[in-house]
ZAMARGU-4260 file (C-alpha; in steps of 0.2 Angstrom, whole numbers, plus 5000, padded with zeros to 4 digits):
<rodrens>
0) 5000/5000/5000 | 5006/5018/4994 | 5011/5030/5008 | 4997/5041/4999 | 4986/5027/5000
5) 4989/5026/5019 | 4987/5045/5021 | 4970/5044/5010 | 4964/5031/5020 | 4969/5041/5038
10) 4960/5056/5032 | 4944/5048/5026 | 4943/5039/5043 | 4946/5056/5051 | 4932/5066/5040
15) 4919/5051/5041 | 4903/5061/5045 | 4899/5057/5064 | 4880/5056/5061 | 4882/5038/5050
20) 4886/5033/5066 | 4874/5031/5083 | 4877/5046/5097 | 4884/5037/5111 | 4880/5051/5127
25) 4891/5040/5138 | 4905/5043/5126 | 4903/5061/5123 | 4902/5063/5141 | 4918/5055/5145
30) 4927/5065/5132 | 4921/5081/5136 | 4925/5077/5155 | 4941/5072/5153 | 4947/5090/5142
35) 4937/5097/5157 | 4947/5089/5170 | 4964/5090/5159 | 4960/5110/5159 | 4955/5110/5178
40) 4971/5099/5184 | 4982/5112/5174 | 4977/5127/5185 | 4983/5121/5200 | 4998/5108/5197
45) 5008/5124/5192 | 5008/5129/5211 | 5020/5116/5216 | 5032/5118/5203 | 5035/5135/5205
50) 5050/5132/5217 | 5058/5119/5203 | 5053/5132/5189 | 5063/5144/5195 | 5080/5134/5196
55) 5076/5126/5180 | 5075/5142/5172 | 5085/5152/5183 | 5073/5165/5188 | 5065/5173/5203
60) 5050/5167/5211 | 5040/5183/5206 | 5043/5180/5188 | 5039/5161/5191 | 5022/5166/5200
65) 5017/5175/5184 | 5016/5158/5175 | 5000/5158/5186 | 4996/5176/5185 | 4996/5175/5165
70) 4986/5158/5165 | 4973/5168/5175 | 4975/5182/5163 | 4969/5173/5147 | 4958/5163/5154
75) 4946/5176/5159 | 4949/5188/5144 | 4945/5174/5132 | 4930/5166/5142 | 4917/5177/5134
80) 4926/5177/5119 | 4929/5157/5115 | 4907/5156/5122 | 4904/5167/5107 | 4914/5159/5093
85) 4906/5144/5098 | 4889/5151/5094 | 4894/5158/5079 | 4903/5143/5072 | 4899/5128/5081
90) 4904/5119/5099 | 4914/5106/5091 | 4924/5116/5079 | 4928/5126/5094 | 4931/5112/5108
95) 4943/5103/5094 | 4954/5121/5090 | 4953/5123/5108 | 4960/5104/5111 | 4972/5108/5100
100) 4978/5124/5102 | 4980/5120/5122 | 4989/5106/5119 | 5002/5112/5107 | 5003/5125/5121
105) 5007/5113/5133 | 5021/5104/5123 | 5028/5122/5119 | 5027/5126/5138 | 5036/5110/5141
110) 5051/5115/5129 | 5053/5130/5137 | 5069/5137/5139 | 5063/5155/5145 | 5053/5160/5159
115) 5047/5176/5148 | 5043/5165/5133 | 5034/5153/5146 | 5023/5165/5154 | 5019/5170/5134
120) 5016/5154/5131 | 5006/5151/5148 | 4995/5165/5141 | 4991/5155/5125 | 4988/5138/5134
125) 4973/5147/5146 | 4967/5152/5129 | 4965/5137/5122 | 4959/5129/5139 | 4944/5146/5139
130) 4936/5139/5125 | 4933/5120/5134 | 4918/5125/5146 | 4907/5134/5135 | 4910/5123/5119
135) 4908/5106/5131 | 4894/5113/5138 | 4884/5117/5121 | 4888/5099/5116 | 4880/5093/5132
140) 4866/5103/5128 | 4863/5100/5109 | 4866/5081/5112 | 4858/5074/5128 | 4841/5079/5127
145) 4831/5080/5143 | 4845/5074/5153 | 4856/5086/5148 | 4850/5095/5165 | 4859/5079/5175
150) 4876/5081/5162 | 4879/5101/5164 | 4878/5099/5185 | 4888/5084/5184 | 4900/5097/5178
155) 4905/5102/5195 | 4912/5086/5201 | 4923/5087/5186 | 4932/5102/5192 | 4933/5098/5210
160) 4942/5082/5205 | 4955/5091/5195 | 4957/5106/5206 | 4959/5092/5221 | 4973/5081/5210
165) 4984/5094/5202 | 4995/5097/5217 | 4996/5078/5220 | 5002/5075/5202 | 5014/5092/5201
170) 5021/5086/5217 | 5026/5069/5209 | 5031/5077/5192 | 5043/5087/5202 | 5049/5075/5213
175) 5051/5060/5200 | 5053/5068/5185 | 5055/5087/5180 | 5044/5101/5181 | 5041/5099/5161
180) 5032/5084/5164 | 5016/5096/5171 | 5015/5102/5153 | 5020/5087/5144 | 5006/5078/5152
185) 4993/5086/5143 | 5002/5080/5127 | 4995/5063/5125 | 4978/5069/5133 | 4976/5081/5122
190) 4980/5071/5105 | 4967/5056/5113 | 4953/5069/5116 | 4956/5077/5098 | 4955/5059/5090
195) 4940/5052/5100 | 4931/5070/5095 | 4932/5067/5078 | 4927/5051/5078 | 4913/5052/5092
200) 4905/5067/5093 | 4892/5073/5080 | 4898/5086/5069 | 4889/5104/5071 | 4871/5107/5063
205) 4873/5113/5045 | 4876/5133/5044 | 4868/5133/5026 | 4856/5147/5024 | 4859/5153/5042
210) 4864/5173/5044 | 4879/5174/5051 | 4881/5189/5059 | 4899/5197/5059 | 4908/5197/5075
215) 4907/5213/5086 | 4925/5218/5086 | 4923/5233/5097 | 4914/5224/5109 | 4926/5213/5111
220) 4941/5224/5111 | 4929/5234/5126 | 4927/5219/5137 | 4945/5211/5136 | 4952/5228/5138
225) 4943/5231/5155 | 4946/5213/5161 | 4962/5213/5159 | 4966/5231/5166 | 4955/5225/5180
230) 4965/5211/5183 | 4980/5221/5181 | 4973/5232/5196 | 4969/5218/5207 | 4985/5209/5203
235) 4996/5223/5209 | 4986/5225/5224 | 4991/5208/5229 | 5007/5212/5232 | 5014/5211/5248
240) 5020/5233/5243 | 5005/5237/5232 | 4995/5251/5239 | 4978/5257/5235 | 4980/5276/5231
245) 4997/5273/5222 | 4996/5274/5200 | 5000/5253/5199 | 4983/5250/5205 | 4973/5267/5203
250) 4978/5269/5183 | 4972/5249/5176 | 4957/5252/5188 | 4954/5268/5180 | 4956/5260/5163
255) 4944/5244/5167 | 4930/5254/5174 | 4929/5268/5158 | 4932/5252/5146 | 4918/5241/5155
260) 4907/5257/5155 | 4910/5258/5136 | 4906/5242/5133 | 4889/5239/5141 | 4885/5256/5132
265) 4891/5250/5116 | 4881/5232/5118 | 4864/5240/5123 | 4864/5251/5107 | 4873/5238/5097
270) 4859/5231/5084 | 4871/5214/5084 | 4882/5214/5103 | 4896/5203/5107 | 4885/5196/5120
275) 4866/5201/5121 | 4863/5212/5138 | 4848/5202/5143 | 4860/5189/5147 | 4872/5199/5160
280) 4859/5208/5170 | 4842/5203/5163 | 4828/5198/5171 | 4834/5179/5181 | 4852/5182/5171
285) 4860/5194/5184 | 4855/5185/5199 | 4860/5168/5192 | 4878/5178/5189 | 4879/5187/5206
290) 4877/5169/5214 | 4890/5162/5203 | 4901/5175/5209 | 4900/5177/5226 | 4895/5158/5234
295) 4908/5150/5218 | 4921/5165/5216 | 4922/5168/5231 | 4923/5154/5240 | 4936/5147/5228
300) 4946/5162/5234 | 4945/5157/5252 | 4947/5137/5248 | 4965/5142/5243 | 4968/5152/5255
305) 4964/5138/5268 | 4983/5132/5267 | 4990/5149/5270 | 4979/5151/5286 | 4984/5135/5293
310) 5002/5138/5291 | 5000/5155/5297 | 4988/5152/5313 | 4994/5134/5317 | 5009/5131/5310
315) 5005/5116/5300 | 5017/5112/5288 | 5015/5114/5269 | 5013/5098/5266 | 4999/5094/5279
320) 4992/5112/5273 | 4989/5105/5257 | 4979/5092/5262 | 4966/5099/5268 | 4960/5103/5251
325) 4958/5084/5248 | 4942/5084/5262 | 4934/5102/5253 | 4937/5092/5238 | 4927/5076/5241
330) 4914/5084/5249 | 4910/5095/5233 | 4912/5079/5225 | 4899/5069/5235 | 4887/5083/5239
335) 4888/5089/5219 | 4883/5073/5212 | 4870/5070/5226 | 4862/5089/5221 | 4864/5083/5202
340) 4853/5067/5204 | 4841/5077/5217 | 4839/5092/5207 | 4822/5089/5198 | 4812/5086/5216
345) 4822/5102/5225 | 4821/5115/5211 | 4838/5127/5213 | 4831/5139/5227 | 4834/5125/5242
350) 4852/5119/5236 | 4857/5138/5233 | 4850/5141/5253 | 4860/5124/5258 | 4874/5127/5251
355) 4876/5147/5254 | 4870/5143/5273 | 4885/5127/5274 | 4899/5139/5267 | 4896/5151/5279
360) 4896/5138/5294 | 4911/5132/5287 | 4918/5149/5287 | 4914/5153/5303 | 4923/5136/5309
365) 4937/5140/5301 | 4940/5157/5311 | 4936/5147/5328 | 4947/5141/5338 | 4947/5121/5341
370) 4938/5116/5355 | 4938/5100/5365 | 4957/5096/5362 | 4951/5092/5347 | 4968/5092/5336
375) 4968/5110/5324 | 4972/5099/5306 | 4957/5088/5311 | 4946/5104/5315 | 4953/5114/5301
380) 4949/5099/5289 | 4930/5097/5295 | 4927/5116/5289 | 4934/5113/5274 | 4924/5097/5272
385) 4909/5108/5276 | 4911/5122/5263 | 4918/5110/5251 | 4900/5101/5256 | 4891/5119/5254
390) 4902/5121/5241 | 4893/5105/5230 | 4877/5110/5234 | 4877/5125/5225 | 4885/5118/5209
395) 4872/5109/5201 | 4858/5122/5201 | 4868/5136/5202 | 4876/5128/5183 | 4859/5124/5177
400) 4849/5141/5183 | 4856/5152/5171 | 4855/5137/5156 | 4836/5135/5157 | 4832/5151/5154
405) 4842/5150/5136 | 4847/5136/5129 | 4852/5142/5112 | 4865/5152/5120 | 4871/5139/5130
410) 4890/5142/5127 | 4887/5160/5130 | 4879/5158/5147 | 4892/5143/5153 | 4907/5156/5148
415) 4898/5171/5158 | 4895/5159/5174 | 4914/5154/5173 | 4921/5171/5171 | 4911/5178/5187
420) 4919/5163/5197 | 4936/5167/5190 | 4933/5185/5194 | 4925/5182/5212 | 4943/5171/5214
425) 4953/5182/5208 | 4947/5198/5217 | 4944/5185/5235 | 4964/5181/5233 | 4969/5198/5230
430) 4961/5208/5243 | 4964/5194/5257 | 4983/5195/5252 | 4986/5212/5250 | 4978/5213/5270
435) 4987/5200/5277 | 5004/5208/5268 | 5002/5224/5279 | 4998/5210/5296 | 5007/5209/5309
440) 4998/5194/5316 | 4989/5187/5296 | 4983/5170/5306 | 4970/5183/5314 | 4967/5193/5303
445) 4963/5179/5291 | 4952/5173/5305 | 4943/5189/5304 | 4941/5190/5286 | 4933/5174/5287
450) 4920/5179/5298 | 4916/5196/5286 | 4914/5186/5272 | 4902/5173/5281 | 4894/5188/5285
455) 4892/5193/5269 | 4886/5177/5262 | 4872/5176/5276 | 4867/5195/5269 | 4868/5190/5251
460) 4856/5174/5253 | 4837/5186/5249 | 4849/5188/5231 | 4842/5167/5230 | 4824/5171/5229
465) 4828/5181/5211 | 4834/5164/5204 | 4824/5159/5191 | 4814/5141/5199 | 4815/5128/5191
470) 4810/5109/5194 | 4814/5095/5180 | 4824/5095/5162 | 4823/5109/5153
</rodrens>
């Protein structure tokens, strides 16, 4: 047989058309899933390479941070961005460039020979790995019918496995291997989750006589400019000399709100916006996106802090620190895949009140002191395993509230509800920080900061009865 016979023969295998063969959901789940949790493993595992990073390169540990600071950077700037495209040209056209374009990322990253060239490169990978929750979740959607309720919440256990795993397997990369291996990883992953999508999931409806509208450029420039001079501001404020009235912080913050101000005006008189208003602060949308961000941002912001606290107030070691994620972690696994199944008898309200409430109680724990000569890991570890718990509750309904309400914009709505996470983290982590930096004792403080954002969670819960009810598929 001819080489060109061979190569014929590969690309006709690769091009068959999807819909000669049955939809298989539990394949397409399994696929999407495991880009989901490859993206989710990859922005934590980082964190414990960043010591290793900056002897391989020979670099200092600030510039070695901003291999995480540049992840978080494209990620959000492209959420919005990659839900759009995947309107416009179809979810599986954008999961597959996204596959790809993260894992050829990842390969670059791991060839890296220059910490400038890998926090460039870093930037790149997040915005392949933006375009795999939006895209994953309109696939869900087009393909599962009236289950696709169950898929999208089962979503949440996805992430919490990743985000639980991705310190275990950089720790092992580093201490077995090299640091390159937490990119090289991603390699073979990727390459087996590009192969499997050609072959198993259905291609996108036809686009043939459909009036595609041109993409809103401005729009788009508006929005990533204010994102990322926001992210800017907060990012300087994190450090432990950054200082609210000085130019570092006050100019990008300047910069993101004029930018963000121009935007939503540009969008509401827009005849064809980048992303439609209705589904930022409409009615139902901007209470579903507040939630998102302030009982998912945020508590994401505190979960990571949790270490930091314990090493600070108890003097746990790092090691031990880091473990406490693991019981956060398998809470929000078992309580999110509990909330998924039970969903259709609770309806979202009484999850969103579970959870909110739990989180708080978890918080509050956390700022207590033990009690009982109970040892602080064990006490320490039972608060995380409630607001991980509180933390799994929400998931589900808090995934599928803003879903039901538009489907067809299903990768629209799925990159909104990430990027006010990601922001809620984001701002969470920077604020803590920059408080504890000017501390004199940060394990109280933290303590305290803990207790005001219980607070606030307890005040924020009447924002739950503007949530869109909902009991069954949809």
């Amino acid at each position: 047989m001819s080489v060109q016979h061979e190569a014929r023969t590969a690309d006709s295998f690769l091009s068959l058309p999807t819909e000669s063969r049955p939809v298989h959901r539990g394949l397409i789940f399994a696929i999407v899933a495991l880009a989901l949790l490859m993206m989710s493993i990859d922005s934590t595992i980082v964190a414990t390479a960043l010591h290793a990073l900056r002897l391989g390169l020979n670099t200092s540990i600030d510039w070695a941070g901003w291999t995480l600071t540049a992840y978080s950077f494209g990620f959000v700037v492209v959420l919005p961005i990659s839900g759009k495209l995947s309107e416009q040209y179809g979810s599986r056209r954008v999961f597959l460039a996204s596959i790809v374009a993260f894992t050829l990322a990842s390969l670059c990253c791991g060839l890296a020979d220059n910490i400038y060239v890998l926090i460039a490169l870093r930037g790149l990978q997040a915005a392949g790995g933006a375009g795999f929750t939006p895209s994953a979740t309109e696939i869900i959607v087009e393909h599962f019918g009236d289950a696709r309720d169950r898929a999208v919440g089962l979503f949440g256990s996805i992430f919490s496995i990743g985000s639980m795993i991705g310190p275990i397997f950089g720790g092992l990369f580093v201490s077995y291997w090299t640091w390159r291996g937490i990119f090289l990883v991603n390699v073979p992953i990727g390459v087996a989750v590009i192969v499997l999508t050609l072959w198993y999931v259905p291609r996108d409806r036809s686009q043939t006589g459909k009036v595609r509208q041109r993409l809103d450029a401005t729009g788009m420039l508006l929005l990533g400019g204010g994102l990322l001079s926001g992210m800017l501001a907060v990012s300087y404020l994190a450090q432990g000399n950054g200082q609210a009235w000085s130019p570092g912080f006050v100019t990008p913050l300047a910069i993101a709100i004029l930018a963000l101000s121009m935007f939503f005006r540009h969008i509401n008189h827009s005849a064809a916006p980048f992303i439609a208003p209705r589904l930022i602060n409409g009615a139902g949308f901007g209470a579903v996106n507040l939630v998102n961000g302030l009982y998912g941002g945020i508590t994401s912001g505190v979960i990571a802090l949790v270490p930091l606290y314990a090493m600070n107030r108890y003097g746990i070691n790092a090691l031990n620190s880091g473990t406490l994620l693991v019981a956060q972690g398998a809470a929000a696994i078992l309580l999110s895949i509990a909330a998924t199944f039970a969903l259709r008898r609770t309806g979202y309200r009484r999850p969103l009140y579970f959870g909110g409430l739990v989180i708080a109680a978890g918080m509050l724990l956390l700022a207590a002191s033990p009690v009982a000569g109970i040892p602080a890991y064990v006490w320490l570890a039972g608060s995380a395993f409630l607001i991980g718990a509180g933390r799994g509750a929400n998931n589900p309904a808090s995934r599928n509230a803003g879903l039901q309400l538009a489907p067809e914009h299903a990768s629209t709505i799925a990159a909104l509800r990430t990027m006010c996470m990601s922001i809620g983290t984001i701002v969470t982590i920077s604020i803590y920080t920059a408080i504890l930096a000017n501390s004199h004792d940060p394990g109280r403080i933290q303590a305290m900061l803990f207790v005001a954002t219980a607070a606030l969670f307890v005040v924020a819960l009447p924002l739950i009865t503007r949530v869109p009810e909902h009991r069954g598929s949809w």
